[in-house]
FISE-680172 format. One line per 8 residues: number of its first residue (from 1); for each residue y, z, x of C-alpha. Coordinates in steps of 0.05 Angstrom, whole numbers, padded with zeros to 5 digits. Example, Ala and Ser with C-alpha at 12.3 -4.5 7.8 and 13.67 -1.06 7.14 Angstrom:
1> -00090:00156:00246  -00021:00143:00273
END
This chain:
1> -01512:01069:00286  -01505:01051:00220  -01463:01016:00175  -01412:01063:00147  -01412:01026:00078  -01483:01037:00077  -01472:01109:00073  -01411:01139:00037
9> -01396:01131:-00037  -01345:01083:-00020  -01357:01024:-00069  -01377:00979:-00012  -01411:00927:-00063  -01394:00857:-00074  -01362:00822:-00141  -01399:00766:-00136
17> -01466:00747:-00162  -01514:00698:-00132  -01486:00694:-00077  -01528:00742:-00030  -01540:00694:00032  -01470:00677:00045  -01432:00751:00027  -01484:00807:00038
25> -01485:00832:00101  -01533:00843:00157  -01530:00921:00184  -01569:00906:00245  -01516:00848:00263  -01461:00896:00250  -01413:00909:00305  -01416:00984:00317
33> -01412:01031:00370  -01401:01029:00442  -01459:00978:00467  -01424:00923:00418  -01349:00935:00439  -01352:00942:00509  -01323:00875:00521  -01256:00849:00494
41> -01299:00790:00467  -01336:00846:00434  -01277:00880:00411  -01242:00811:00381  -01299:00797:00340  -01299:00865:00312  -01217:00856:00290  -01239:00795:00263
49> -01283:00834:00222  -01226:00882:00200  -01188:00816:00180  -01235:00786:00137  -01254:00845:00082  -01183:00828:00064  -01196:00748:00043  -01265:00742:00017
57> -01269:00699:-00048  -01296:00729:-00097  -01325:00780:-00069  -01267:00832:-00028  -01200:00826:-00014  -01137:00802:-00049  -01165:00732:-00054  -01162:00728:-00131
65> -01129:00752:-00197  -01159:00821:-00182  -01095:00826:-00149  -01044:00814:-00195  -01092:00857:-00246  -01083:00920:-00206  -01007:00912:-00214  -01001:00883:-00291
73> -00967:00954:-00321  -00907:00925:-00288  -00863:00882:-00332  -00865:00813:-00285  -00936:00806:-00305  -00981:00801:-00366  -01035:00756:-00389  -01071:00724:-00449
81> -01068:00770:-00523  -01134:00739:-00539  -01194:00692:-00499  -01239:00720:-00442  -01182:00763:-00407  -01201:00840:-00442  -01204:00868:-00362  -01132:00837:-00351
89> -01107:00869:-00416  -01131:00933:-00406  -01088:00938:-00347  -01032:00908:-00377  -01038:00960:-00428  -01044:01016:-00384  -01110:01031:-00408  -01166:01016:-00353
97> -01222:01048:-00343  -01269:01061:-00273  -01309:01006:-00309  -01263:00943:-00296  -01298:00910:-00244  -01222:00872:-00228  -01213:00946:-00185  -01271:00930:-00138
105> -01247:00875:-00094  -01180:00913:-00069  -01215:00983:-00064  -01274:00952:-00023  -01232:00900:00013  -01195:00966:00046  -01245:01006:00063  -01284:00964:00095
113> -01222:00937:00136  -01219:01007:00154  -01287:01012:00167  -01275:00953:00221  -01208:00978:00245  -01242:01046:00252  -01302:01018:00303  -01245:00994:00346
121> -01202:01045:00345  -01251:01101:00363  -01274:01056:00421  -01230:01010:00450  -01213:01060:00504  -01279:01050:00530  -01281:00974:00538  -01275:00938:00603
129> -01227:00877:00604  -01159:00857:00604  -01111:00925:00586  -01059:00877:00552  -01109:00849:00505  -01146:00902:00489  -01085:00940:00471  -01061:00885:00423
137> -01132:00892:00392  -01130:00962:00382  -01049:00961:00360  -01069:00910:00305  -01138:00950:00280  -01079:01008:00275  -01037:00965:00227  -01089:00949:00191
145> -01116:01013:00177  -01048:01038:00158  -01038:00975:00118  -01104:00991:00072  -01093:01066:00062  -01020:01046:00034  -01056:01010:-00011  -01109:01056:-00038
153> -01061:01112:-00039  -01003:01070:-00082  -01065:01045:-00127  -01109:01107:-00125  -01077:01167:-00104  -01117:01210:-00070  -01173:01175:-00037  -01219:01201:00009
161> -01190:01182:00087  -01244:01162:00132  -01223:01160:00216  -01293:01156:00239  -01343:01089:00243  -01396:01142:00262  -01456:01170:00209  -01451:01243:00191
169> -01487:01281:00134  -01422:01314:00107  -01399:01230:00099  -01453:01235:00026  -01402:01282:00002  -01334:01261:00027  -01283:01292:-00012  -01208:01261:-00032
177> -01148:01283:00017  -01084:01296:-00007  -01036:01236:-00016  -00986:01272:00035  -01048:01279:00082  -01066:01206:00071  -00983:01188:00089  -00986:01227:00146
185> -01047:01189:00175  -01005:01124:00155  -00950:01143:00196  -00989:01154:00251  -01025:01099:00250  -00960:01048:00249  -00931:01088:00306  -00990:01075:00355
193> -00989:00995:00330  -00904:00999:00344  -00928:01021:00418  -00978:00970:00428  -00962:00907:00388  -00934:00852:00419  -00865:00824:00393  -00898:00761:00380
201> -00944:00754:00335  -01015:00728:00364  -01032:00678:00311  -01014:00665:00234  -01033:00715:00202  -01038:00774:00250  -00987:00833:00259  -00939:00850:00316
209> -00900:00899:00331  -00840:00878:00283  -00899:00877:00227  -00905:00947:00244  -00837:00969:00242  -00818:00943:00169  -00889:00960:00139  -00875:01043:00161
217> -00799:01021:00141  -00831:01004:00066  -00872:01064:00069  -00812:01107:00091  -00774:01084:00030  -00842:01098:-00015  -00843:01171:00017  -00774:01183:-00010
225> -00795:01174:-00082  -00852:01190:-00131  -00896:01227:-00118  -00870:01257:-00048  -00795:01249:-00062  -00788:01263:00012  -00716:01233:00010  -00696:01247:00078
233> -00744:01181:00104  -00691:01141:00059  -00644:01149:00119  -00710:01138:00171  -00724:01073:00131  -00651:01053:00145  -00657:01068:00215  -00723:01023:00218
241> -00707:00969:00179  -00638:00954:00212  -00680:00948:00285  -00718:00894:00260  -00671:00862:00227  -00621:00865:00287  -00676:00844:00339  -00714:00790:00282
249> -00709:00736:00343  -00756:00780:00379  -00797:00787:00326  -00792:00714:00299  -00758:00741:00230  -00715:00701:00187  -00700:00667:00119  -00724:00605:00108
257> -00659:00570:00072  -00681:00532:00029  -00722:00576:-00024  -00750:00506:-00053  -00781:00490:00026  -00815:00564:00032  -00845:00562:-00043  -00884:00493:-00015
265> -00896:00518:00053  -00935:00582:00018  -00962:00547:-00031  -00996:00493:00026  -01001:00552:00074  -00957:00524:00122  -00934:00587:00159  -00861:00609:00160
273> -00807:00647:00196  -00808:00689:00128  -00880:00721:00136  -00891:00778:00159  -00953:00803:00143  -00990:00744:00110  -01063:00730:00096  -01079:00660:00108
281> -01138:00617:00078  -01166:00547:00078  -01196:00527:00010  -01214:00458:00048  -01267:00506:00095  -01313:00536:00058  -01305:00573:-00026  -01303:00636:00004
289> -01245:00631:00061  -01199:00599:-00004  -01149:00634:-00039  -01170:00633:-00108  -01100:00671:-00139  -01061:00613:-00139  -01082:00538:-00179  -01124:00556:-00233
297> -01115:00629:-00240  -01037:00615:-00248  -01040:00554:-00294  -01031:00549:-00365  -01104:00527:-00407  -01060:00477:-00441  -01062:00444:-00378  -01141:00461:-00360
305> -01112:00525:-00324  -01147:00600:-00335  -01085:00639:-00366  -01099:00698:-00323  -01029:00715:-00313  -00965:00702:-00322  -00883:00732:-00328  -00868:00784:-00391
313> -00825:00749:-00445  -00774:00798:-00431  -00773:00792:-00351  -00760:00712:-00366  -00707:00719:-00404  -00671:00761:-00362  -00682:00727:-00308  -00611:00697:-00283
321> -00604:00637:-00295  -00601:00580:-00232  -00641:00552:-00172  -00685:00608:-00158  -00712:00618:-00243  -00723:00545:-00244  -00762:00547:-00178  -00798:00605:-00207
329> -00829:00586:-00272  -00858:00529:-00299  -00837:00519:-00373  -00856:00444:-00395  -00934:00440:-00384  -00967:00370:-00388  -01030:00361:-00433  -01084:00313:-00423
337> -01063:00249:-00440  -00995:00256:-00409  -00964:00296:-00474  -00910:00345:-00456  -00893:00410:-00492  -00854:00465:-00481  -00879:00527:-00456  -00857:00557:-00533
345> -00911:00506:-00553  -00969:00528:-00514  -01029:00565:-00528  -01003:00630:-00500  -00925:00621:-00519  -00915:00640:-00449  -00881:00612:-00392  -00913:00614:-00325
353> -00903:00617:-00249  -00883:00549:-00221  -00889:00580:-00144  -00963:00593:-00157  -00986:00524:-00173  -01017:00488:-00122  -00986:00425:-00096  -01048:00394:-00078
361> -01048:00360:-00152  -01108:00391:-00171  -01126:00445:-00218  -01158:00483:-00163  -01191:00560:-00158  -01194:00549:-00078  -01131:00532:-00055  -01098:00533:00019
369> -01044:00579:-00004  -01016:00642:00034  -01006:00712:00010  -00942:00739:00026  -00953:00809:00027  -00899:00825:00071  -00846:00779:00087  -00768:00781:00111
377> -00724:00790:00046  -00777:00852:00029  -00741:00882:00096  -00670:00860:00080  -00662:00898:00012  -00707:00955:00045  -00650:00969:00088  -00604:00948:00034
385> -00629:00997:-00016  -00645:01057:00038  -00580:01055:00069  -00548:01069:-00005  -00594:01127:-00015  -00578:01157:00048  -00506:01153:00040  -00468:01090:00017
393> -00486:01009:00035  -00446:00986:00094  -00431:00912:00113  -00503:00901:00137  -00534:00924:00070  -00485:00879:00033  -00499:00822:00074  -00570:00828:00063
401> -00573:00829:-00001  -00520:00768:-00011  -00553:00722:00031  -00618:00733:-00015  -00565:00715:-00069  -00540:00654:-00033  -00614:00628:-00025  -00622:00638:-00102
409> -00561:00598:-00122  -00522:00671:-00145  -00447:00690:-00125  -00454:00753:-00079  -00437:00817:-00091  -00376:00864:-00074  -00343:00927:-00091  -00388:00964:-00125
417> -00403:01035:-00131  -00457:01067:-00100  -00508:01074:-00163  -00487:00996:-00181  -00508:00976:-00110  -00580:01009:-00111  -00581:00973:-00185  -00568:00905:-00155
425> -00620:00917:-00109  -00676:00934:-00151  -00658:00884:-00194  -00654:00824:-00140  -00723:00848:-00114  -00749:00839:-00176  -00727:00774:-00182  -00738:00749:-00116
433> -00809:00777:-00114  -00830:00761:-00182  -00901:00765:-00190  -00914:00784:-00119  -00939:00851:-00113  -00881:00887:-00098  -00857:00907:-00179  -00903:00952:-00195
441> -00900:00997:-00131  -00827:00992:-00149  -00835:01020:-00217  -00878:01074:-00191  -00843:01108:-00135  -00775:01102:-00178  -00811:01134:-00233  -00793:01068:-00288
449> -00862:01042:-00309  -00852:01086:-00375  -00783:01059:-00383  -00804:00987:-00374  -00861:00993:-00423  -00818:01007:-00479  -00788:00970:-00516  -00831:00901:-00501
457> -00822:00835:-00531  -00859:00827:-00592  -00897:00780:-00560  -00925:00806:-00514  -00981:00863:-00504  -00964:00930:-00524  -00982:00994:-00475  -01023:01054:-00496
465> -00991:01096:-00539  -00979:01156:-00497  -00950:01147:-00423  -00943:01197:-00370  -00964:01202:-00298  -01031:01194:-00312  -01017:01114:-00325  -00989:01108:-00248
473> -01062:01111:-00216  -01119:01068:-00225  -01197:01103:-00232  -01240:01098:-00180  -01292:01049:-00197  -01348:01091:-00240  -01409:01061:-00188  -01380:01108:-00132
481> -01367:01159:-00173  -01440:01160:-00201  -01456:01163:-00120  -01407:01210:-00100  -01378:01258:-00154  -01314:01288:-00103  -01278:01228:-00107  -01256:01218:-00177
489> -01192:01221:-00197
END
């Protein structure tokens, strides 16, 4: 059989240049089809291979700044007005085109985790070997298939939804399903890994079954809003999220208290009880198992850093004031020679994010550092936010919420009415997820990235100059397009 990247217009390419021998891959070593998975040895090494698509350097994956690029329209994020960074700006200012290569990485990085995740899932019923094990296997390649097509479908919209690791003719000409098709499959998906994961999770870095629960919780609470507005699931994300939280022993859920001890922990990729879904690297291995978002990417140049990104004026200065905002962002950068200025003084006039520097001491592009793509406080105002929409916030969503605020250093919150209690939610994700990949999707589904593009700081970037829905989907990179016509967007 062959390679299903090898056939469809999927974008299955790598970023990188020059680097053929250690990122271009062998079809005839490729783990497909029945002969290769019918052992579970066979069938680990192919969920290893759904794993990795998702942390390749420089080539797929959310192992660099094409990560925080896909989500700059949001207003935690921006990057340099002038130097090498036109590709950042254009998504900044909601002007990109299917010619940005900074959309390749996270569109190939998916689909060919669900190329992987599909090669197990359509055959892991036939493989000999310990039922237990291979049923983790298969639960996790069902996570992670759900986990990419929530990705593509947030960033893309309607994308074409691929369940088969097997050739077929009508594959050259694969057309787009609808995004409440592509949900549906999502759903799906999550429920079979809720029946099969484990409560614990196997390793750092892999999902169980508590993964499961609060990633179709998130997606619930997406479901309600733009563009499905389906807002019955806001009472099903309630439901979902207050299991977890309720059993989080079982799962091995919790805050980490103190918010100082978790930004080092990520930052060194020691894991937490706060993960959980995270993608783990090790810069110290080899350039293209690092993590290449944090150090350099992160770092002002005034300090030899790139100035790929970095907090909107306007975010800052909101920002409340306290533990968590001076955890946050770095604001007095130290040029060679030992000369400190303030971040007013820099090249950009920017502050920056303190939690993405790497504590190694070097100015590093391949740092140890986990992703938190998931982790516990993302479930906590979940239910917090859900259980207002579905009615009113009881003790539970309350509680939730303040003990966020008691991590950050802010009083908690009573008494208020319903609409002032989704407010402070939205709000106190924002802060305590700035510059983490959760704003934008935010924005989106609560139809706000117009409002938040308005009315910018004068320093900062200015969007395009007429918004609508248009701006809340990325283009499918031109190269597949040229392949494939069906699948633009």
């Amino acid at each position: 059989m062959k390679n299903i990247h090898k056939i469809i217009a999927l974008s299955f390419l790598l970023l990188a240049t020059g680097c053929e021998d250690i990122l271009s891959e062998d079809p005839r070593g490729a783990l497909t089809g029945t002969t290769a998975l019918n052992s579970v040895e066979g069938l680990e090494a192919a969920l290893t291979g759904a794993y990795k698509p998702l942390t390749i350097t420089w080539g797929t994956g959310f192992a660099t700044a094409a990560t925080v690029a896909v989500l700059m329209g949001s207003d935690d994020l921006t990057t340099h007005s002038g130097s090498n960074k036109q590709d950042f700006r254009e998504f900044d200012q909601l002007q990109v085109t299917g010619l940005n290569g900074r959309i390749t990485p996270i569109w190939s990085g998916c689909y060919k985790s669900i190329q992987g995740a599909n090669n197990i899932i359509n055959n892991y019923k036939n493989t000999a070997g310990d039922a237990s094990k291979i049923k983790q296997i298969a639960g996790e390649a069902y996570f992670l298939r759900a986990f990419d097509y929530y990705w593509l479908t947030r960033l893309w919209g309607k994308v074409p939804l691929i369940t088969t690791a097997d050739f077929s003719s009508e594959l050259l000409s694969v057309k787009n399903a609808e995004v409440k098709e592509i949900y549906t499959q999502i759903e799906s998906d999550l429920n079979n890994a809720i029946t099969m994961l484990a409560d614990k999770k196997r390793d750092v870095g892999r999902s169980n079954k508590g993964a499961a629960k609060v990633l179709l919780a998130d997606v619930y609470l997406t479901m309600a809003g733009w563009p499905l507005k389906e807002t019955a699931k806001y009472a099903e994300a309630a439901k979902l999220a207050k299991e977890v939280i309720d059993q989080k022993s079982t799962f091995g859920f919790d805050l980490v208290p103190d918010l100082a001890t978790f930004y080092n922990n990520t930052v060194a990729g020691v894991a937490t009880s706060e993960e959980v879904f995270t993608l783990h690297f090790c810069g110290s291995c080899q350039w293209f198992t690092a993590n290449a978002l944090y150090g350099s990417s992160a770092m002002p140049s005034d300090e030899g850093g790139w100035d790929d990104y970095f907090p909107e004026l306007n975010f800052y200065n909101s920002f409340p004031e306290g533990l968590r905002k001076d955890l946050t962002f770095h604001t007095t950068f130290t040029k060679a020679g030992g000369v400190k200025i303030s971040w007013q003084e820099g090249q950009t006039k920017h502050p920056y994010y303190a939690k993405f520097r790497y504590t190694g001491g070097l100015n590093t592009s391949s740092t140890n550092s986990s992703l938190n793509l998931l982790r516990y406080p993302h479930l906590l105002l979940i239910y917090a936010e859900a259980k207002a929409r579905a009615g009113t916030p009881d003790a539970q969503a309350y509680e939730g919420l303040n003990l966020i605020r008691k991590r950050a250093g802010l009083p908690a919150l009573s008494g208020l009415s319903n609409e002032e209690f989704i407010k402070a939610v939205i709000n106190e994700k924002s802060w305590e997820f700035a510059g983490e990949y959760t704003r934008w999707f935010d924005l989106q589904r609560l139809e706000m990235i117009e409002q938040v593009n308005t009315g910018k700081n004068p320093g900062d970037l200015k969007p395009a100059p007429v918004l609508s829905k248009k701006i809340y989907y990325l283009p499918v990179p031109n190269k597949d397009i040229t392949v494939n016509p069906n699948i633009g967007n």
